[in-house]
C-alpha positions in Angstrom: 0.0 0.0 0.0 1.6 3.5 -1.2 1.9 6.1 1.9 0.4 9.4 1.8 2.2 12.2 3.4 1.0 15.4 4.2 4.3 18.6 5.4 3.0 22.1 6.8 5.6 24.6 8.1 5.7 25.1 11.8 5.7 29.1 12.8 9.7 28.8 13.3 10.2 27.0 9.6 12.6 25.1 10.8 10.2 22.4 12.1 7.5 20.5 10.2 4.1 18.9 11.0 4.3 15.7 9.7 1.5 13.6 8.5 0.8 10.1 7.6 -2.0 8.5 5.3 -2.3 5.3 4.8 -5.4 4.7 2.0 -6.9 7.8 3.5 -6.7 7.0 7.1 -4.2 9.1 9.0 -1.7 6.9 10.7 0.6 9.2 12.5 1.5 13.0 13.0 4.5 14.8 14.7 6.3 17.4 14.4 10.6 16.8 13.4 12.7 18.5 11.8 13.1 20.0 8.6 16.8 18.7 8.2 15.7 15.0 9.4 12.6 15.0 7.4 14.3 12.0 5.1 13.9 9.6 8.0 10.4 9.8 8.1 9.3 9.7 4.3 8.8 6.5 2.4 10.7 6.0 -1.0 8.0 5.8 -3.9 5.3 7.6 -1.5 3.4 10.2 -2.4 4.0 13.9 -0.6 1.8 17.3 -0.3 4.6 19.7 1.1 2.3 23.4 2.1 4.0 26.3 1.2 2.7 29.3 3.9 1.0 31.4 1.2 2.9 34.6 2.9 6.1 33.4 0.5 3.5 33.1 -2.3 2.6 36.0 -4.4 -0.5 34.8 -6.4 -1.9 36.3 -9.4 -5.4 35.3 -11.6 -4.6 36.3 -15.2 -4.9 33.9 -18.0 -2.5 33.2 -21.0 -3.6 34.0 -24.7 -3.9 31.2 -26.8 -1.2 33.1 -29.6 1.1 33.7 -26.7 4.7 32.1 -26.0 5.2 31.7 -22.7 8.2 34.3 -23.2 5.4 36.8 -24.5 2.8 36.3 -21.4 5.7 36.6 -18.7 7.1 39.6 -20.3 3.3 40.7 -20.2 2.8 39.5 -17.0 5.4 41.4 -15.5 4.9 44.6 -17.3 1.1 44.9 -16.1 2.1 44.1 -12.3 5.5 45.6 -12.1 4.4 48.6 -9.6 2.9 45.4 -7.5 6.2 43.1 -7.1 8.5 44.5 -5.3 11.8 42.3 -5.5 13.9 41.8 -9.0 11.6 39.8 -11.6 14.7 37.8 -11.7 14.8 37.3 -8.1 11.3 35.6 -8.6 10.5 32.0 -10.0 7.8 31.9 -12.3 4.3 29.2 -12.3 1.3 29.0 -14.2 -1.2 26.9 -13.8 -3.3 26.9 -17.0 -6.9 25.0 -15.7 -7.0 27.9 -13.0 -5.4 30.7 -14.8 -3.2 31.8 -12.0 0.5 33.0 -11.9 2.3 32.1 -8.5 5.6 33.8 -7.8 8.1 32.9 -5.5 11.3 33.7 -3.9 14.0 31.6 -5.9 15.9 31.3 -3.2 12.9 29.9 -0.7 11.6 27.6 -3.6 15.1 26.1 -4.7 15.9 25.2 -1.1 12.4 23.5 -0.8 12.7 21.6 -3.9 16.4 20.4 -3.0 15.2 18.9 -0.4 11.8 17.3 -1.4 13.6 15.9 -4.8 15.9 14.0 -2.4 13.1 12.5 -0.6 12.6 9.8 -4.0 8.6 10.3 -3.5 5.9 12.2 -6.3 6.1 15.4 -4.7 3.1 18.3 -5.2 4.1 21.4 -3.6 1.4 24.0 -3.0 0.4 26.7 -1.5 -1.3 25.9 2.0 -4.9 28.3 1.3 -5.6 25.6 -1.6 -6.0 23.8 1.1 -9.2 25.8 2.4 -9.9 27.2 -1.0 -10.9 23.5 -2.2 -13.3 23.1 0.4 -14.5 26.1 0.6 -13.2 28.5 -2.5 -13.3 31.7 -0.2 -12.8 30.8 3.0 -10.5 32.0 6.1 -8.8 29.2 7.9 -7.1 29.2 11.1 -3.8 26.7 11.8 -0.2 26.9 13.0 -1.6 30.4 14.9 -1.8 32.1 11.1 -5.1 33.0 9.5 -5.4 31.3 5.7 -7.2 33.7 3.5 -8.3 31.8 0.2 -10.1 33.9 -2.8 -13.0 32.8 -5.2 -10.1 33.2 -7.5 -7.7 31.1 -6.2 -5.4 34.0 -4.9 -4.6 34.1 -1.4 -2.3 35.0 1.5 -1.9 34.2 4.8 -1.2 36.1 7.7 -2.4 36.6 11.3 -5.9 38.4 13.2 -3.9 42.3 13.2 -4.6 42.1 9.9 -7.9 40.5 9.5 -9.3 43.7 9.0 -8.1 44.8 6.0 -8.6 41.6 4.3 -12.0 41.8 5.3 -12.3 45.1 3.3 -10.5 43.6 0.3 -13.0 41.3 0.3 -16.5 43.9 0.7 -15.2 45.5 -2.4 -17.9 45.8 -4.2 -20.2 43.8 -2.4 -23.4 44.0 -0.6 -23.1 40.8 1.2 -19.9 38.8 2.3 -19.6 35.3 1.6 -16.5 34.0 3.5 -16.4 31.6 5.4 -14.6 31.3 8.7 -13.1 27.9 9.3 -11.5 26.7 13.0 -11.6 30.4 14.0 -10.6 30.3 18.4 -11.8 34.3 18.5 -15.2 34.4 17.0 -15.8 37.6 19.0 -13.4 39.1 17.1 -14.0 38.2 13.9 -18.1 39.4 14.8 -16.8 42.6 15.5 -15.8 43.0 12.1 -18.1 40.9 9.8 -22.0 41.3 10.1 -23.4 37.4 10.6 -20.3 35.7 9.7 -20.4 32.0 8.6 -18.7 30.0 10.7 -17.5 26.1 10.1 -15.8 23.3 11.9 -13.5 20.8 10.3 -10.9 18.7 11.1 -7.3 19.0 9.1 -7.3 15.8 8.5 -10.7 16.1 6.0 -9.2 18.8 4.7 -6.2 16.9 3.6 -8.6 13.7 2.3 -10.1 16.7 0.3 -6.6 17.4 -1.4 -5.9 13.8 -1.5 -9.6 13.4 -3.7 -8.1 15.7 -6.6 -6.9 14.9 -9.9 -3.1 16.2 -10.1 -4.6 18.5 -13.3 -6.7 20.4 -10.6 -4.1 21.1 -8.6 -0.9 23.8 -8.6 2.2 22.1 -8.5 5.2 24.3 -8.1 7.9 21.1 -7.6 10.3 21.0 -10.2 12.0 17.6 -10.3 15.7 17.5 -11.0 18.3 14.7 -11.7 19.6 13.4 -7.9 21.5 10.3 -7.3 19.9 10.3 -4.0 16.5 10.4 -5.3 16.4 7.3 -7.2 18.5 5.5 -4.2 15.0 6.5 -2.5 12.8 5.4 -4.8 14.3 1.7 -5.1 14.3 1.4 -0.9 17.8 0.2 -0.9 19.4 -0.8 2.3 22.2 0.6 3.7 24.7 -1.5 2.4 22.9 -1.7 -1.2 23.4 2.1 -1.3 27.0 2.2 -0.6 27.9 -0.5 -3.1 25.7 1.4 -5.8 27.1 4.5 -5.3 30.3 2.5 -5.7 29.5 1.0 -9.3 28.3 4.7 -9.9 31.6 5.7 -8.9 33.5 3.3 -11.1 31.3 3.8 -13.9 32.7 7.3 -13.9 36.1 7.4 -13.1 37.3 3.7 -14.6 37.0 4.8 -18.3 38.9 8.0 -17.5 41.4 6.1 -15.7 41.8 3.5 -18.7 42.4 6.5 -20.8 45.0 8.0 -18.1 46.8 4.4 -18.4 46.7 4.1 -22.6 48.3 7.9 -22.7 51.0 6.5 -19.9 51.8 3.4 -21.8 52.0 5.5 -25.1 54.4 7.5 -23.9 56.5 4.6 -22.3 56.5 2.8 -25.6 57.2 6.1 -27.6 60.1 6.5 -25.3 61.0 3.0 -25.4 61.5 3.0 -29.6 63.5 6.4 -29.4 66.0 5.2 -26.5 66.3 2.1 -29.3 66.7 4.2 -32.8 69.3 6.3 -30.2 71.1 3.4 -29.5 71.5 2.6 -33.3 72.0 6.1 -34.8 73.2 8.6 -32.2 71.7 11.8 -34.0 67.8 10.8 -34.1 65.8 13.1 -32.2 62.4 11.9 -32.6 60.8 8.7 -34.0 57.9 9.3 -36.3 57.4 6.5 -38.5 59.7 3.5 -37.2 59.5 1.3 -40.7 60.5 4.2 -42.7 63.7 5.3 -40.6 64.6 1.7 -39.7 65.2 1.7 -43.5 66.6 5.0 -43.8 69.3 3.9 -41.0 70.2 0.3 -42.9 70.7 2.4 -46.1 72.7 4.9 -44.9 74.6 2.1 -42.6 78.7 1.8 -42.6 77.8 -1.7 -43.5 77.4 -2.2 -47.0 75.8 -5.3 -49.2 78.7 -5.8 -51.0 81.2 -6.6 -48.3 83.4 -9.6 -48.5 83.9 -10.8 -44.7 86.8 -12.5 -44.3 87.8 -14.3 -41.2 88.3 -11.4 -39.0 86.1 -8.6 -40.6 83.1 -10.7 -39.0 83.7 -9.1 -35.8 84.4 -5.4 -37.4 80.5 -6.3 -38.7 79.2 -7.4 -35.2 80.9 -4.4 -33.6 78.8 -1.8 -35.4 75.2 -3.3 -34.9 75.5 -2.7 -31.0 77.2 -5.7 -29.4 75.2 -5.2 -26.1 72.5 -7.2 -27.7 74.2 -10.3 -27.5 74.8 -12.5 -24.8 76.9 -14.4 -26.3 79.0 -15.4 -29.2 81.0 -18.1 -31.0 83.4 -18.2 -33.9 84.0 -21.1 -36.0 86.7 -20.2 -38.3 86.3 -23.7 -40.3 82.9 -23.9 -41.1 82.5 -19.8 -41.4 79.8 -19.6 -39.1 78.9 -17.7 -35.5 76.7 -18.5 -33.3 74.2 -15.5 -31.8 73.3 -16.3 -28.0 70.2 -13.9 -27.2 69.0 -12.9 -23.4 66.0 -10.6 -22.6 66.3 -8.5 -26.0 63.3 -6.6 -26.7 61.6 -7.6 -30.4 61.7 -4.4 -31.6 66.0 -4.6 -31.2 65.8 -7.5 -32.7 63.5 -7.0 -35.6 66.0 -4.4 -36.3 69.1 -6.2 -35.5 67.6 -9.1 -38.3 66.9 -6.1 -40.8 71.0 -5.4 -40.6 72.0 -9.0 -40.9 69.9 -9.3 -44.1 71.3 -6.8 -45.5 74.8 -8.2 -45.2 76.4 -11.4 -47.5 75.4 -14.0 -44.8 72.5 -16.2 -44.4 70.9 -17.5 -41.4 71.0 -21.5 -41.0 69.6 -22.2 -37.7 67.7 -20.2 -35.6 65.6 -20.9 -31.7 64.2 -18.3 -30.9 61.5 -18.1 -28.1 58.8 -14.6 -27.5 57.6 -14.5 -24.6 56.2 -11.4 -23.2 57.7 -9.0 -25.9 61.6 -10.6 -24.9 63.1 -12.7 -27.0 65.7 -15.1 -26.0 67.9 -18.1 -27.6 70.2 -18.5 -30.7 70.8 -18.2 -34.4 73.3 -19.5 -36.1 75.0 -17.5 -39.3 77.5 -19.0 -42.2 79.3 -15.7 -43.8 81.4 -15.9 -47.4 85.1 -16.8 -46.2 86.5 -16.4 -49.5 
């Protein structure tokens, strides 16, 4: 069964009455704090949160059909700028088309409000509290939280306490032989006799009035909540246990910052590599600065080699040969003058060297008759065996 929860601001604002439907029936009530107010409220519930219609500035003017929204604000604002006294930009803007009425608020008021219902993970409407009256009766002065509730015919209203019940009582004889309020939970009926001839009095609980609310299609109703994107908000709305939160937020987490750190990684082992080929082309041709295209320059170095195609090795120019293709790569190395051939031992060489040391040998007058060779991880290690011209 979905929960029902109904929020009123106490008089300090920092404090909320609290109540609890469940299909209609009231539950629980109590007032908490503002701050803790995420304890109390059910994931996937739904929430009336009562704005005190003192911080609502409402308006009944109705939108042309040819009109932009642009074009009724800036109309809007230009037919009621000697009325609103802050910075139109200062104000956040509503309309509510089936009642034709413009709400203002403070932006500041609102966005905090909205930060913290969003959170909550429940379907949020946010009114103004003298809808709350004005839907039973449409005008209609109620009495709560030690603040009087003045709701219009209109749907205007305002809100504010019995000092000034007087001069809402003459707004509302404008023009009128008779008036037709109606006083709702009034404590001073003296008072209020004093100043209305034969008011109308009536009795209700706040509980009907919030099964009224409750009886309303959403369409009927102002709603000045804004929903916005919050991680917390669909934590909420799945009623996830602690645990199940942290780990989600977790997978969130990695979601975010794993393909930035495999990017971060790539761009290091780039650079390694790059580095890598450079210290190598160095080690074979002192004077290269950079490394662009390693196929190309690999054959620009063999071509412009000391080592030419056309050498005849004799017995002892094989190690003038072996002496300038960097002797460091070898581990070791036998001669056999006899049979004109040397044997390469190979330890921990990187394939790139040796791709390139293989490039030089082909290009000299000797021919590879035996080679084991193992690759393992990029390293190559074992032996060839080479047979040169002796003659």
């Amino acid at each position: 069964m979905m929960k029902t929860y109904c929020i009123h601001l106490a008089e300090n604002t920092q404090e909320i009455d609290l109540y609890e439907y469940i299909d209609s029936q009231l539950i629980s009530n109590s007032r908490v704090s503002f701050t803790d107010v995420d304890q109390y409220i059910e994931g996937n519930s739904k929430l009336y949160f009562f704005i005190p219609s003192y911080l609502v500035h409402s308006f009944s003017i109705s939108r042309n059909e040819k009109e932009t929204m642009e074009q009724f604000k800036a109309r809007f604002f230009s037919e009621h700028d000697d009325i609103i006294i802050n910075s139109v930009s200062d104000n956040q803007f509503f309309y509510h088309h089936e009642k034709s009425l413009v709400h203002l608020v403070n932006k500041n008021i609102i966005n905090e409000f909205n930060q913290k219902i969003n959170a909550l993970g429940c379907t949020p409407i946010m009114l103004p509290e003298h809808y709350l009256n004005h839907f039973y009766v449409s005008e209609s002065i109620l009495e709560m939280n030690n603040r009087l509730i003045v709701a219009f015919e209109d749907g205007t209203g305002h809100s504010s306490n019995y000092l000034n019940l007087k001069q809402y009582i003459s707004i509302l004889n404008q023009g009128r032989t008779t008036l037709r309020t109606t006083f709702i939970n009034i404590s001073d009926e003296p008072f209020v006799k004093n100043i209305v001839k034969k008011p109308v009095f009536d009795s209700v609980s706040l509980e009907e009035l919030h099964r009224n609310i409750m009886g309303l299609k959403l369409s009927e109703i102002p709603n000045l909540f804004r929903y916005q994107f919050s991680i917390k908000n669909i934590l909420n709305r799945l009623k996830l246990s602690r645990l199940e939160k942290i780990v989600s937020i977790g997978l969130l987490l990695a979601l975010l910052i794993l393909p930035n750190l495999n990017i971060y990684f790539m761009k290091l082992y780039e650079n390694q590599y790059k580095e890598a080929t450079l210290e190598i082309f160095q080690s074979i041709n002192p004077n290269t600065k950079r490394v662009i295209n390693p196929k190309l320059q690999i054959d620009q170095i063999i071509k412009t080699s000391k080592i030419r195609p056309t050498v005849v090795i004799t017995d002892l120019d094989i190690f003038k040969v072996l002496d300038g293709i960097d002797l460091d790569l070898i581990n070791t190395m036998r001669v056999n003058v006899d049979s004109s051939t040397v044997e390469l031992n190979f330890k921990n060489v990187s394939s790139l060297k040796y791709g390139i040391f293989m490039k030089l040998i082909q290009s000299m007058e000797v021919q590879i008759i035996d080679e084991d060779i193992n690759n393992f991880d990029g390293n190559i290690n074992g032996t060839i065996k080479l047979i040169y011209n002796n003659e």
